[in-house]
N, C-alpha and C positions, 0 to 999 in steps of 0.2 A: 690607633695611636692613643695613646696618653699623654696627658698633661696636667703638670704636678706645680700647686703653688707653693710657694715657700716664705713662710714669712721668719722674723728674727724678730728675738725681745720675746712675747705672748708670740711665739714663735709657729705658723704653718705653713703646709705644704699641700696641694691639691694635684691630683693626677688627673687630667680629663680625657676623652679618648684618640688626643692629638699626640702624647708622648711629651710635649710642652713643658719647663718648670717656668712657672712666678712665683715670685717672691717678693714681699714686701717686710717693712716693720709697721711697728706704734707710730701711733700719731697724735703726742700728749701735748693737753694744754691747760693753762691755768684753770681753765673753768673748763668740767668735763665736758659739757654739749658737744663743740667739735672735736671732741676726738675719735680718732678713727682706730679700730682695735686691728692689727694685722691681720691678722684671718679675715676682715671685711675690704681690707687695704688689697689683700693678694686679690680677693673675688673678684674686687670693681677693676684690678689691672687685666684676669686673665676675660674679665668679659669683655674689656675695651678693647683685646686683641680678638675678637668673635668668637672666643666661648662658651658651650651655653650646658654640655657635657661631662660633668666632673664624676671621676672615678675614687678620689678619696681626699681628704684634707688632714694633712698632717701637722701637730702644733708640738713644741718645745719650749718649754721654760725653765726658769729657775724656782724650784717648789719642791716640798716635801715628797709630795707625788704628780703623779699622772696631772698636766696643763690642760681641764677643759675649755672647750671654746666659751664666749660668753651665749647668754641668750637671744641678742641681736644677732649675731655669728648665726648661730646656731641657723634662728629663721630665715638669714640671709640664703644660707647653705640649702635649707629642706627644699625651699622656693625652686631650685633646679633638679628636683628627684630624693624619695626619700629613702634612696638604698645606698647614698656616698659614704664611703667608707670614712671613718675619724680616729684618728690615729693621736693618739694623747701620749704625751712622754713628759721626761723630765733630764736633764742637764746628766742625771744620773744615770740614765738608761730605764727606769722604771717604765713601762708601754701599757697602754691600754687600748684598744680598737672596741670600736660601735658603731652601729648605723645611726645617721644622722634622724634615722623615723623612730630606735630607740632611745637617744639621747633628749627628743622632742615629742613623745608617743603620742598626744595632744594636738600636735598645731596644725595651726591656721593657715589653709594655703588658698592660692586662686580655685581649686578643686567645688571651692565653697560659695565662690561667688558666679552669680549669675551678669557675664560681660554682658549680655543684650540691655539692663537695667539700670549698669551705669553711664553717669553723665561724664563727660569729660571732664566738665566743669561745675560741678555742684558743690553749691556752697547750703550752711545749714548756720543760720544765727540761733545759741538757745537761748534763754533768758529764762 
């Protein structure tokens, strides 16, 4: 099965292999810090429902062309597999599809770190 998120506004959709849709929007505020961009809004609902296998995420906007994810999005997304498909459009029909490993060919995943190493709680003062 599949399970597809769907967000509105900076618009996506994620297919996982439950069959599933979420859907979320934007989550704007005066000062950007908490805002939460839907494409991370839909991730953190389809993970609260147990989640953890996304098959593609699709996004919609209003724009000249093809709505990429941002680059939080982005790393949010890799962090579950780097072959989810991303599906980019526009209000217009303009579509673009990528892999989430070629959109981010560079990143940083847990792949890199060594769990035996870290502390739960490590803290680091620099001065």
């Amino acid at each position: 099965m599949r399970t597809l998120l769907s967000v509105q506004g900076g618009c996506g959709a994620a297919p996982c292999k439950s069959c599933k849709v979420y859907s979320a929007g934007n989550l704007k505020n005066a000062s950007p810090g908490p805002s939460i961009c839907a494409k991370s809004a839909a991730v953190a609902k389809a993970l609260s429902e147990g989640e953890r296998d996304f098959e593609a995420l699709a996004i919609v906007g209003e724009a000249e062309g093809p709505v990429s994810p941002c680059g939080v999005c982005q790393q949010t997304l890799i962090e579950f597999g780097e072959d989810t498909k991303v599906i980019m459009a526009n209000v217009k029909g303009d579509v673009c599809v990528a892999t989430d490993a070629e959109l981010l060919p560079a990143a940083f995943t847990g792949k890199y770190i060594d769990a035996k190493k870290l502390q739960p709680h490590s803290y680091f003062l620099i001065k």
